[in-house]
C-alpha positions as CSV (number, residue, x, y, z in Angstrom):
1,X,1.0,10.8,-6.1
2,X,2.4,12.0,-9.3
3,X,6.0,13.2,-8.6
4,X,8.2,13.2,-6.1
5,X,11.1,14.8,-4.1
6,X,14.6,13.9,-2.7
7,X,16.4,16.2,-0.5
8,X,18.6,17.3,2.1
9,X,21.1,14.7,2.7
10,X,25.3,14.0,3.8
11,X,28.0,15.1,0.6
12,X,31.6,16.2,0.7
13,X,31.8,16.3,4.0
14,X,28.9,18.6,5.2
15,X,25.1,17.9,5.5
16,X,23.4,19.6,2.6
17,X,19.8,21.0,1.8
18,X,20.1,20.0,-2.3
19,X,17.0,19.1,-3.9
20,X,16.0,16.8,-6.9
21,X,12.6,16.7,-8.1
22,X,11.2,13.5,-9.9
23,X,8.1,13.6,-12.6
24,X,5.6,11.8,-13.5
25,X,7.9,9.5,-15.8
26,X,10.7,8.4,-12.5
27,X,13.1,11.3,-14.5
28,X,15.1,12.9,-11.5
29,X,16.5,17.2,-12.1
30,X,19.6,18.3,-11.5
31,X,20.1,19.9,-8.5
32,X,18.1,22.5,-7.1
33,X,19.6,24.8,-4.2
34,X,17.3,23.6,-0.8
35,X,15.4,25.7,1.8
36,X,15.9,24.8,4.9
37,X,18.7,23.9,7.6
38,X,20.9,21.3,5.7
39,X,20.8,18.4,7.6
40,X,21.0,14.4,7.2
41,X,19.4,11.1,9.0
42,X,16.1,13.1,8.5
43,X,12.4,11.1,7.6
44,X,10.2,12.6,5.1
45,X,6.6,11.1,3.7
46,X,3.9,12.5,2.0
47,X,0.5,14.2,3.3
48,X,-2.4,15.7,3.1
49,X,-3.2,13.9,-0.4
50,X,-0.6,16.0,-2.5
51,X,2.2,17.5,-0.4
52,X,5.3,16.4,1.5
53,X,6.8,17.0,4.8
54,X,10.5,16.8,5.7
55,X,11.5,16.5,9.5
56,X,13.8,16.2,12.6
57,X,17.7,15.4,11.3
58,X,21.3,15.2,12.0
59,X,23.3,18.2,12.2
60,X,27.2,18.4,12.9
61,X,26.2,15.4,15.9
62,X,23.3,17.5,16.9
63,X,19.7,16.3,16.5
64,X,17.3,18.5,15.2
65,X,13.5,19.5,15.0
66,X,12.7,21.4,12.2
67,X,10.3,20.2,9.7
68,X,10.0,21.8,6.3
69,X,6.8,21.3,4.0
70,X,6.8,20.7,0.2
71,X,3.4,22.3,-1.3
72,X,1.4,20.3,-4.1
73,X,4.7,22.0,-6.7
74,X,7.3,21.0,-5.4
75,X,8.3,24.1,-3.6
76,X,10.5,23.5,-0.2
77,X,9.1,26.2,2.7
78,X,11.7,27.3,5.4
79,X,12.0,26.1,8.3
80,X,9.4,25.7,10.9
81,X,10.3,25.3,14.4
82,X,10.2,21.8,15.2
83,X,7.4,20.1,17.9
84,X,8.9,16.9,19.7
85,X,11.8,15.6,21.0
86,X,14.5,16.6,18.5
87,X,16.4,13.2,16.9
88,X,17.8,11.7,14.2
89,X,17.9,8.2,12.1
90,X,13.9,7.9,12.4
91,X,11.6,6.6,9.7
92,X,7.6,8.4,8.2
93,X,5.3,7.4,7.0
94,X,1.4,8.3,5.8
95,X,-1.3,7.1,7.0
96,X,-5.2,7.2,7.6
97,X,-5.4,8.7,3.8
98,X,-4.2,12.4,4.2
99,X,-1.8,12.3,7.5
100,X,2.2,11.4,8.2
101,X,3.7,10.0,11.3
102,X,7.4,10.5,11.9
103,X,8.8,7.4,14.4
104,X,11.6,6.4,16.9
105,X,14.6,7.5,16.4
106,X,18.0,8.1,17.9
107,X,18.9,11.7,20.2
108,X,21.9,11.1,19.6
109,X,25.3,11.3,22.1
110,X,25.3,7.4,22.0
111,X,22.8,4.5,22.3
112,X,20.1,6.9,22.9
113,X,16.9,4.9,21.0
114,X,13.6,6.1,22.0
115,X,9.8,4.9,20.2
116,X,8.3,7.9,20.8
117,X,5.8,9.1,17.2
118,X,4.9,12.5,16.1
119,X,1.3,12.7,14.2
120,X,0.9,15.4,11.2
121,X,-1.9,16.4,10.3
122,X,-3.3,16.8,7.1
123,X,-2.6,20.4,7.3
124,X,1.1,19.5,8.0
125,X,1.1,20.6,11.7
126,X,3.1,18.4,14.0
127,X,1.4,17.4,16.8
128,X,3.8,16.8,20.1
129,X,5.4,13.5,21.5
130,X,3.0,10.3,21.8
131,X,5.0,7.6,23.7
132,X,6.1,5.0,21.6
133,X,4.9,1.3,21.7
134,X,7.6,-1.5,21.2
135,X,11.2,-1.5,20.5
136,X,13.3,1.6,21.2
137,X,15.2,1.9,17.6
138,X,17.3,3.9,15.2
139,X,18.3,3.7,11.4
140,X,14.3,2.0,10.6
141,X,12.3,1.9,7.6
142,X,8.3,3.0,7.2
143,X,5.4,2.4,4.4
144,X,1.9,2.2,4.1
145,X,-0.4,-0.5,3.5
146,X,-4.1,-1.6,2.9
147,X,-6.7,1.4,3.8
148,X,-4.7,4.4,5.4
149,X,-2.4,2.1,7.5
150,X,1.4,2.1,8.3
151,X,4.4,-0.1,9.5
152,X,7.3,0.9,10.9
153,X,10.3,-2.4,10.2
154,X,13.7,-2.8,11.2
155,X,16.3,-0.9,12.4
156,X,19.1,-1.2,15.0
157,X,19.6,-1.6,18.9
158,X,22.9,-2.3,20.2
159,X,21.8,-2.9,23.7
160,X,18.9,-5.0,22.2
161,X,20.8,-7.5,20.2
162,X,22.0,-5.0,17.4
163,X,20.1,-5.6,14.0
164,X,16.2,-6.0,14.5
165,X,13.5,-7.3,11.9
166,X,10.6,-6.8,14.4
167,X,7.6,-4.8,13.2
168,X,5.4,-2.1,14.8
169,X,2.3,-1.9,12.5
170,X,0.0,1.9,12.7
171,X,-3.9,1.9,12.4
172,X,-5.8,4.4,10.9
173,X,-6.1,6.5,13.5
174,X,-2.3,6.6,13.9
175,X,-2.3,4.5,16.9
176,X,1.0,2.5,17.2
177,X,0.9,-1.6,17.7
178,X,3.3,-3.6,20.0
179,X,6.3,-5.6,18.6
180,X,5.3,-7.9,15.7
181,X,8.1,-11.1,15.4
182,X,9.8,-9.8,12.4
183,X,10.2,-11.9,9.1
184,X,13.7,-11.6,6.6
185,X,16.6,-10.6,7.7
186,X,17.4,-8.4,10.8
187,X,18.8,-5.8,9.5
188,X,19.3,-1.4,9.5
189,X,19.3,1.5,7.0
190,X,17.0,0.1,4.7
191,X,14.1,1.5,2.1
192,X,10.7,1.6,2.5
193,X,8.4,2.0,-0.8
194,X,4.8,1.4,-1.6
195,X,3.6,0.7,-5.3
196,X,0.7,0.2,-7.4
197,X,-2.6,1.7,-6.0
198,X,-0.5,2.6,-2.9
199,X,-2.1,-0.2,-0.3
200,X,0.9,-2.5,-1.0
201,X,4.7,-1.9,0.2
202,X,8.3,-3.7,0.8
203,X,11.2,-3.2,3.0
204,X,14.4,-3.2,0.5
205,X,18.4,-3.6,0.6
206,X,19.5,-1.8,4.3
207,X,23.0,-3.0,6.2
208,X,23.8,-6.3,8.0
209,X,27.4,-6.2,9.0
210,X,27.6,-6.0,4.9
211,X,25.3,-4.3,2.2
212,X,22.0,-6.3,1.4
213,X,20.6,-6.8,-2.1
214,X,16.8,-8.1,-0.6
215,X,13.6,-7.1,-0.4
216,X,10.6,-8.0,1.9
217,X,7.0,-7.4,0.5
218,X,4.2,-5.9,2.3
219,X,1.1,-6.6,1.0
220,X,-2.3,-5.0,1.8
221,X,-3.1,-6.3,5.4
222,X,0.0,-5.5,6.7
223,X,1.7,-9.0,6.3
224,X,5.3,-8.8,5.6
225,X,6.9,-11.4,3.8
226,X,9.6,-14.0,3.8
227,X,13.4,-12.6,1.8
228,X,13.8,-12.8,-1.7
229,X,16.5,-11.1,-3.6
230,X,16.9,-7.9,-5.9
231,X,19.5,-6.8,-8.0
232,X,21.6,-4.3,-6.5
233,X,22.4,-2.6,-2.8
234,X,21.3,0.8,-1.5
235,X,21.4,2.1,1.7
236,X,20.9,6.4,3.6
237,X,18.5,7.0,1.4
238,X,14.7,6.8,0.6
239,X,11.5,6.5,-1.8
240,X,9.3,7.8,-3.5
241,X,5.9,7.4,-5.5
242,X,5.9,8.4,-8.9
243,X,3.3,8.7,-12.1
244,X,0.7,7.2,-9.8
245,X,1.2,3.7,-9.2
246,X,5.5,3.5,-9.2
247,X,8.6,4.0,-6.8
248,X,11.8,5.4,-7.3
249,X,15.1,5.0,-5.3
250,X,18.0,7.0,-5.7
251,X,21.3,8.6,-4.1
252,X,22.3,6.7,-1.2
253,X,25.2,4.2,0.0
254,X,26.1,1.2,-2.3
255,X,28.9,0.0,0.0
256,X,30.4,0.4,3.9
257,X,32.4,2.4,4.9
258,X,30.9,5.6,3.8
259,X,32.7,4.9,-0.1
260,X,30.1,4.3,-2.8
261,X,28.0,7.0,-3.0
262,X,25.9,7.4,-5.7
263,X,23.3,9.0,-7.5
264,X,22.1,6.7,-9.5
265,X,18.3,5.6,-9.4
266,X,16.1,2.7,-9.2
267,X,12.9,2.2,-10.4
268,X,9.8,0.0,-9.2
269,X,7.1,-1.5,-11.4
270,X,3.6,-0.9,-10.9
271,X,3.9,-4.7,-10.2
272,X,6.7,-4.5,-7.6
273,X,9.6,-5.2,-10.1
274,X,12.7,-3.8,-9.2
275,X,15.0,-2.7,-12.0
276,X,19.1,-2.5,-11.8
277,X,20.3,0.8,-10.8
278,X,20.7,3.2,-13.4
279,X,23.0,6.8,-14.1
280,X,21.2,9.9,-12.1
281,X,21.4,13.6,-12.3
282,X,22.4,15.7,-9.1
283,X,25.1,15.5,-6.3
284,X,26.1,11.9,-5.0
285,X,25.0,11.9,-1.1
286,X,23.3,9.5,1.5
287,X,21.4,10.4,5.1
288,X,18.9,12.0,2.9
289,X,14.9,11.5,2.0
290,X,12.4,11.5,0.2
291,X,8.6,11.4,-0.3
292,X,5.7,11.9,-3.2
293,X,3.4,15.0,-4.0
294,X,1.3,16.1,-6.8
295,X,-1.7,14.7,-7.5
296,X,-4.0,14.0,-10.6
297,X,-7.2,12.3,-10.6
C-alpha cells in the first residue's frame, strides 16, 4: 500500500463526507469534497490488494449501511446500498491477502452491542451477516497480522463491565475466534495500524474515563503485547498505510468532551516508532476513517 485515504467524519456540528488523501511520503491534501452520505462512527480498511472500502455509520442517531469503495486512485464511488445489519462504532479490517471484514458494532437507540461480521470480497462486494463470536462490543479497534490474518481489540460494554481489552483474533479464511484475555489497558475508541511489511500491528491511544497516550504491539502471530507509552493522545479516528511499509494517524479527538479536535497527523516508522503529532491540512473532525490503496511492486 502506497497511499492512503481519510474521510467522512463529525465537524461543526454535522457528519461530513470530506476527504484527505495521503502520498507515498505520509503528506495529507487539503480537503476534497466527499461522495457519499456524510456520516460518522463508520470502519473503513483496505482490499482487494490496492483499493479501499468505507462502510456502515452514524447518521443524525441513525445507523447506516452504505458502503462506498475507493478505486486503486483514490476516487470515492457513491453510495451502494448497504448488505447487513445497519450500525455504527464498529472496527475493519483485511485479511486473507485481498479481503476486508467489517465487525461488531453498536445499532444504536442505547446499549445495543452486537458481534455480528460482514466479509468483502476482494471485489468489494459485502457478503451478508455471519453471527459474531465473542463479546458483543462498540467503539473497537482492527488490524492485520502474520499471513492474511486479523484482530479485532477493545472496545466498550456497559452491561459487560464498561471498558474491554479482550481480543477476537480472524483466520485466513475470515472465520472469527472466541474471546482471547486481553493484555494493556481496557479501554475504547482507539487506533489500529499495521507497519513495515504489513504482518505486524498495535492498538494505540483510545479513551479510559480520560485520553490514553499508549500503545499495544501486535506482532506477526497474533500476540498482543503488554502497555508501553507514546507521546501524545488521539482518539474518533483511524490509520492508514503509507509509502509501503509506514502508518499515518490524523484528525481525531485529543481530549473529552468533544473539545480538542484536530487535524494534525502522526506518523509511524517502518520500525513502529511513533512520532509527536504534527500541523495537518483539511477540516478538524473525529468519528471518521481511514484505510490504504495504491499499490507499487
Amino acid at each position: 500500500i502506497q497511499r492512503g485515504i481519510f474521510a467522512f467524519g463529525y465537524a461543526g456540528g454535522s457528519a461530513v463526507n470530506t476527504r484527505n488523501l495521503v502520498n507515498s511520503s505520509g503528506v495529507v491534501a487539503a480537503d476534497a469534497t466527499g461522495a457519499g452520505t456524510a456520516r460518522y462512527g463508520l470502519a473503513a480498511s483496505s482490499y482487494g490488494g490496492d483499493k479501499a472500502i468505507f462502510a456502515f455509520g452514524n447518521l443524525s442517531a441513525s445507523a447506516q449501511n452504505v458502503s462506498n469503495l475507493v478505486n486503486n486512485s483514490g476516487v470515492v464511488a457513491a453510495d451502494t446500498t448497504g448488505v447487513g445489519t445497519a450500525r455504527a462504532n464498529l472496527a475493519a479490517a483485511s485479511y486473507g491477502g485481498d479481503k476486508a471484514i467489517f465487525g461488531y458494532g453498536n445499532t444504536l437507540g442505547g446499549d445495543n452491542y452486537v458481534s455480528m461480521s460482514n466479509l468483502v470480497s476482494s471485489s468489494g462486494v459485502v457478503a451478508t451477516d455471519v453471527t459474531g463470536v465473542g463479546l458483543a462490543r462498540e467503539e473497537i479497534a482492527a488490524c492485520s497480522y502474520g499471513d492474511g490474518n486479523a484482530i479485532f481489540g477493545y472496545g466498550m460494554n456497559n452491561t459487560a463491565g464498561d471498558y474491554q481489552n479482550i481480543t477476537n483474533k480472524v483466520n485466513s479464511s475470515g472465520v472469527v475466534a472466541s474471546n482471547t484475555t486481553g493484555v494493556g489497558t481496557a479501554r475504547k475508541d482507539l487506533i489500529g495500524a499495521n507497519y513495515s511489511d504489513g504482518t505486524v500491528g498495535m492498538f494505540i491511544f483510545g479513551e479510559a474515563g480520560g485520553y490514553q497516550s499508549k500503545r499495544n504491539l501486535v506482532n506477526s502471530s497474533g500476540v498482543v503485547a503488554s502497555d508501553s507509552g507514546v507521546t501524545g493522545t488521539d482518539a474518533g479516528t483511524g490509520s492508514s498505510r503509507y509509502g509501503g511499509d509506514k502508518a499515518i494517524i490524523a484528525f481525531g479527538r485529543t481530549a473529552s468532551g468533544g473539545a480538542g479536535l484536530t487535524n494534525g497527523r502522526i506518523l509511524i516508522s517502518n520500525t513502529g516508532a511513533v512520532a509527536g503529532i504534527v500541523s495537518g491540512a483539511g477540516t478538524a473532525r473525529n468519528g471518521l476513517r481511514a484505510a490504504g490503496y495504491s499499490y507499487s511492486a
